[in-house]
C-alpha positions in Angstrom: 19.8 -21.7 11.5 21.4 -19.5 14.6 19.4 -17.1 13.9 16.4 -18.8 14.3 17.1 -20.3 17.6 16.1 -17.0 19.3 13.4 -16.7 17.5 11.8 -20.3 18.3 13.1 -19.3 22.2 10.8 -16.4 21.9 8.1 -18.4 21.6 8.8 -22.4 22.7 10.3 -23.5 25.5 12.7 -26.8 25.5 10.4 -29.2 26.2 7.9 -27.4 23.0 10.8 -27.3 20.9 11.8 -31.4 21.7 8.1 -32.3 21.5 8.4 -30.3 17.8 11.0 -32.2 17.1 9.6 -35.4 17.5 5.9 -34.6 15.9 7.6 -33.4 13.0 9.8 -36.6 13.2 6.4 -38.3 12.9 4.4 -39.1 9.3 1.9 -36.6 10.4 4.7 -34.0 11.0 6.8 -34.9 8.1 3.0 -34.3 5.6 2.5 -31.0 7.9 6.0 -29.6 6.3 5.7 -30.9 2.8 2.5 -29.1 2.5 2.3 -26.1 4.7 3.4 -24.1 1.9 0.7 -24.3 -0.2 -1.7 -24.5 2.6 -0.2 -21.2 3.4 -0.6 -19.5 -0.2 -4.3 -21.3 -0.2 -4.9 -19.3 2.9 -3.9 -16.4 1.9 -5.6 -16.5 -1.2 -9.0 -17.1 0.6 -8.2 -14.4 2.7 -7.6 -11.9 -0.3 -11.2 -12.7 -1.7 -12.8 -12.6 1.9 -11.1 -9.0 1.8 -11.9 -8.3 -1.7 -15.4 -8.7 -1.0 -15.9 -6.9 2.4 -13.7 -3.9 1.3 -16.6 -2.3 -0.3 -19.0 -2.3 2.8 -16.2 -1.3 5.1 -15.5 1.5 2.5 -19.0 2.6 2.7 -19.9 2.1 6.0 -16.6 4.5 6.3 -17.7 6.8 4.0 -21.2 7.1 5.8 -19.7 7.3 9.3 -17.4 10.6 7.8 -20.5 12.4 6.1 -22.2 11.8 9.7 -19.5 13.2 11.6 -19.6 16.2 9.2 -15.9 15.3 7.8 -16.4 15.0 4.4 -19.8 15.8 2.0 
């Protein structure tokens, strides 16, 4: 826990880090925790297909932009 304080400082002042407090004092707050962390892995996983399937334009569209530019045949 010290070692986060610095980090929430970084970011929150007092009065963010009281009105924190009390939101996640709240029912809303207390749902937020209990399921940010699979909210989190959902996200991420979305963003790995988004990736997944733009990869291979970017790639191209690299690959294009390097023949062009006389970098690679």
């Amino acid at each position: 826990m010290p070692k986060m304080i610095p980090l929430y400082a970084k970011y929150f002042d007092h009065e963010e880090v009281r009105a924190l407090v009390a939101f996640y004092q709240t029912e809303l707050g207390r749902k937020t925790i209990a399921v940010m962390p699979q909210l989190m892995q959902e996200g991420a996983e979305v963003g790995r297909a988004w990736a997944a399937d733009v990869m291979p334009r970017v790639e191209e569209a690299i690959q294009t932009r390097l023949r062009i530019e006389g970098l690679v045949k």
